[in-house]
Structures are given as C-alpha cells and as structure tokens.
C-alpha positions as CSV (number, residue, x, y, z in Angstrom):
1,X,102.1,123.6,107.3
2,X,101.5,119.8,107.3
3,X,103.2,118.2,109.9
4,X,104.3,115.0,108.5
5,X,106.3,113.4,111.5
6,X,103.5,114.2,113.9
7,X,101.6,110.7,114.2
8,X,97.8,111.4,113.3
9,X,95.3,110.5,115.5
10,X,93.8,107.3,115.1
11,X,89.7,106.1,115.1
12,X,89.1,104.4,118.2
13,X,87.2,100.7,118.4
14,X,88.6,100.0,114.6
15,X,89.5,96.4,114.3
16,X,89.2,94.4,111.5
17,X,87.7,94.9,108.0
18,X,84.7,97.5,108.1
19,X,82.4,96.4,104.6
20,X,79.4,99.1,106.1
21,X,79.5,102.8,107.2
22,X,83.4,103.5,106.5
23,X,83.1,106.9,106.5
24,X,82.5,106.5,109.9
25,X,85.8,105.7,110.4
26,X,87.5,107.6,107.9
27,X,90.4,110.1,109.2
28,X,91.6,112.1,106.0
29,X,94.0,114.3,105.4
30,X,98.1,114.9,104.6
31,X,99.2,114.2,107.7
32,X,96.8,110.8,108.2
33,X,97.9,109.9,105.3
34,X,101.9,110.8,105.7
35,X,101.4,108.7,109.3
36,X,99.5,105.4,107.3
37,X,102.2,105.0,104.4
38,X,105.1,106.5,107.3
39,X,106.9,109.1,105.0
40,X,108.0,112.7,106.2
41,X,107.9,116.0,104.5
42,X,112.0,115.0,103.4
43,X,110.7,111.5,102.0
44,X,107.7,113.8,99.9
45,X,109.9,115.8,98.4
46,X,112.7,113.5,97.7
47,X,110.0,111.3,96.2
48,X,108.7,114.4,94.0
49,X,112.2,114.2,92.9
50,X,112.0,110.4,92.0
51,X,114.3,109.4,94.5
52,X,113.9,107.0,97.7
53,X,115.0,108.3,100.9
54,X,117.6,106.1,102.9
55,X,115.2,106.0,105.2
56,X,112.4,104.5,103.3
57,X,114.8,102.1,101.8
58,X,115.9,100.7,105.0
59,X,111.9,100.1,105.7
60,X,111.6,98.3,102.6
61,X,114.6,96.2,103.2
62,X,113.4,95.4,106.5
63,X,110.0,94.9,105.0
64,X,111.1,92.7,103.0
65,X,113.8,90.4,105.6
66,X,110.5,90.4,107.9
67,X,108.3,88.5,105.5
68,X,111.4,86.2,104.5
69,X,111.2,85.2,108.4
70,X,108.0,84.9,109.0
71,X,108.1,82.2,106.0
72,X,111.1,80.5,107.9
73,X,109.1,80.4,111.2
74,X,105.8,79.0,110.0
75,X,108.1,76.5,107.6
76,X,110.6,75.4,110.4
77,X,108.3,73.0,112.7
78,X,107.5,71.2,109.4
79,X,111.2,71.1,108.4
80,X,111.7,69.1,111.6
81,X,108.6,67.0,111.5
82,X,109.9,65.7,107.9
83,X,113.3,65.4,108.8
84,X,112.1,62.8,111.6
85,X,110.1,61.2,109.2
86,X,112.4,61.0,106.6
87,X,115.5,60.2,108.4
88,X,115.2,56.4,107.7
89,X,118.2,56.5,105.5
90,X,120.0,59.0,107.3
91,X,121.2,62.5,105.2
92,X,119.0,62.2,101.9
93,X,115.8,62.4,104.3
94,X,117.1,65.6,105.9
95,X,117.9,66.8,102.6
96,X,114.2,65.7,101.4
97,X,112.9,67.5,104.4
98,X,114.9,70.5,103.4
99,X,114.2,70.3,99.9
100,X,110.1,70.5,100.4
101,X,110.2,73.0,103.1
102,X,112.5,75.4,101.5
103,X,110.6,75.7,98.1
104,X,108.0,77.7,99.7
105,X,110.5,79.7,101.7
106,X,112.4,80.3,98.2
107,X,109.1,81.6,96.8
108,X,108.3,84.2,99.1
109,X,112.2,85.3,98.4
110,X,111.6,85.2,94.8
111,X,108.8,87.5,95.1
112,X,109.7,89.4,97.5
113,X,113.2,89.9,95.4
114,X,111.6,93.4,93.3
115,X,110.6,95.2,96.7
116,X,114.6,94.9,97.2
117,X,115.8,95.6,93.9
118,X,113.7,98.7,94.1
119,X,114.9,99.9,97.5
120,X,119.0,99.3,96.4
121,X,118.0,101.3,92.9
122,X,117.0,104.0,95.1
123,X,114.4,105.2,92.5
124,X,110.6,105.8,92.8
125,X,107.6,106.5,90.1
126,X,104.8,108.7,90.3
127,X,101.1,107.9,88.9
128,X,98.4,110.9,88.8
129,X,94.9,110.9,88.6
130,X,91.8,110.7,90.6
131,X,91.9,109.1,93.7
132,X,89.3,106.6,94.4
133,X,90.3,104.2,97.5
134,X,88.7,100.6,97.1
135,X,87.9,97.3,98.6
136,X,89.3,94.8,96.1
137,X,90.2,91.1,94.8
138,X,91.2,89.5,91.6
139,X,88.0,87.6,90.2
140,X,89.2,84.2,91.1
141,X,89.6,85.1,95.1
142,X,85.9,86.5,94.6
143,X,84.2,83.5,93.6
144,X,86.4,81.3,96.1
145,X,86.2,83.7,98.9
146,X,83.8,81.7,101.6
147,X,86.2,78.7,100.9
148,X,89.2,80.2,101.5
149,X,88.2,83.2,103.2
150,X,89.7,86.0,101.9
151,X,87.7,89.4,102.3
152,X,88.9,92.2,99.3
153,X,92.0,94.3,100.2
154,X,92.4,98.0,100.4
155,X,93.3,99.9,97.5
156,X,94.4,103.1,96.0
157,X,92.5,103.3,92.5
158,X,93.5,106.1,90.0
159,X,92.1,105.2,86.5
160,X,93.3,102.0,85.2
161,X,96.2,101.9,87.8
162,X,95.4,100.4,90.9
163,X,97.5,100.2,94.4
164,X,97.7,98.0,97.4
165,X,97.7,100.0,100.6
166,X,97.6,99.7,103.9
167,X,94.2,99.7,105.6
168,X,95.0,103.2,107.3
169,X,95.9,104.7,104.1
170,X,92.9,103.5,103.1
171,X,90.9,105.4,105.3
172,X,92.9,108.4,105.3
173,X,92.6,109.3,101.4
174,X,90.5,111.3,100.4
175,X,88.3,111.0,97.0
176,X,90.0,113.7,94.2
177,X,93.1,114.7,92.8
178,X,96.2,112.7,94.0
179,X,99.7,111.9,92.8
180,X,101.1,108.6,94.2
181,X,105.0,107.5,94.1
182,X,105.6,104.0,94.5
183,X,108.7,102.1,93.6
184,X,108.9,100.5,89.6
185,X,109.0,96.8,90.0
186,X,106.9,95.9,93.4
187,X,104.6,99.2,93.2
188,X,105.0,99.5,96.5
189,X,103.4,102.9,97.8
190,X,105.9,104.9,99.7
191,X,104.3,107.7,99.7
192,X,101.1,110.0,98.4
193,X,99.9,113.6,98.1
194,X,96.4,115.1,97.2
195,X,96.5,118.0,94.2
196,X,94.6,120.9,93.4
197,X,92.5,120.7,90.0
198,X,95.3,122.9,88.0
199,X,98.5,120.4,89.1
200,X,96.7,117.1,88.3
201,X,98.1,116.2,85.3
C-alpha cells in the first residue's frame, strides 16, 4: 500500500536545473510522485472520479492569489516611482502611474483567471498514454535563450499531449504507462498515476 501522505525522501545536493546525468537524481515511484504534485490517496481517487478535492481546490486558489501578489510586489516600487514623476498635474499622473503599472498586474490576473475557474468547477480531466518526462521550450525561447536566459522546463509528455510539472515530478516519473488528471482550462497537473500494460488505454 502506497502511502501518499508520507512525504518521499528527497535527493540531497539538488539545486538548480540538472541538463547531464539526471538519472542520478531521479527518485521514482507513487509516493515521490504523490509528494511532487501534493495529492493523497482521497485526491487519487476523487480525481479517477473526475472530481477536485476541496483540498486541491483551495491549493489552486491560493496558487493562483500567490502569483497575483507577487505581480503586485515586484509592480508597486514602480507604481510609486511614476506617481512621483507624474505627479506634476496632480491626480491624472497618479492615475497614469496606476494605469501603466496595473496592466501588467491585470495580465497575470487574466491568465491566471482559468486556473480559478477550474478550481470553483471542481472538475478534472484525465490523459493516458506513455509517460515520457522532458526538458522543454517553445521554438522561439530556444533560439532566444542565451539572451534572455531561459533554460527548457520540466514536462510530462504522453503522445502529442504535453504537461508542465514541477521539477520534482519531474524526477519522480517514471518512463511507461501513466494516466494524468489535470484541470480543463489551465492543464494544471493535480495529480498522476503509473498503469500496468492491460489499463493503459
């Protein structure tokens, strides 16, 4: 029996991106797995179901308010810098301060507004196939990557579909059969499972 609360041991000295020898740092298995996306053996099988857990709906709310104020801390010091500058005719350069800063705080609402959605609709999908974990990047960030820096993310690839996890789930699937339930409009994992060759579908 797979004891999904228990946290799983984690590799020591792993810090960063690892682009050579990953297997060395690799911890597979259900319960590595259950600890890198958090779910329990309750979330699993409500997910089988095709229903969120209050529980993992609360995470993805809070997943989601977390991002929305991180954008308002890294956009505030620039609110007040352009408010200063564009306080010569009093409201309209507040306004015009809050007016540039808030568009990029809007955005990362806007986009972050499915993750939501999907946690109050309380539903989840499911995708089968063989699992094939990944380091990826759309084309564009691949050419522009030593400008801008960005080194592929860690996905879950089964056939044509193709997931963003987090780095420890990353390392903690295992290559083969695998049913993954993530939510319809953000395809957010929330949970995954490894199948035996006669329940893949």
């Amino acid at each position: 029996m797979v004891d999904y609360a228990r946290p799983a041991a984690q590799p020591e000295g792993v810090s960063g991106p690892v682009d050579a020898g990953e297997s060395r740092y690799r911890a597979p298995g259900p319960a590595a797995l259950a600890h890198a996306l958090g779910f329990t053996a309750q979330d699993l099988a409500a997910n089988r179901r095709g229903q969120l857990t209050e529980r993992q709906a609360a995470r993805l709310r809070r997943e989601a308010a977390l991002q929305v104020a991180r954008a308002v801390a890294v956009w505030a010091p620039a609110f007040l810098v352009l408010a200063l500058l564009f306080n010569t005719s009093g409201v309209e350069g507040v306004l015009l301060a809050l007016t540039l800063t808030g568009v990029p705080i809007g955005i990362v609402a806007v986009r972050l507004w499915p993750l939501v959605s999907d946690a109050n609709a309380m539903c989840v999908s499911e995708a089968q196939g063989v699992a094939a974990p990944e380091r990826w990047q759309p084309a564009f960030w691949a050419r522009t990557a030593w400008l801008f820096r960005r080194r592929p993310g860690y996905y879950l690839r089964l056939g044509a579909d193709r997931f963003r996890v987090p780095r420890a789930a990353y390392l903690a699937v295992e290559a083969g059969p695998c049913a993954v339930y993530f939510t319809p409009r953000a395809r957010a994992v929330v949970s995954a499972e490894a199948l035996d060759a006669d329940q893949a579908v």
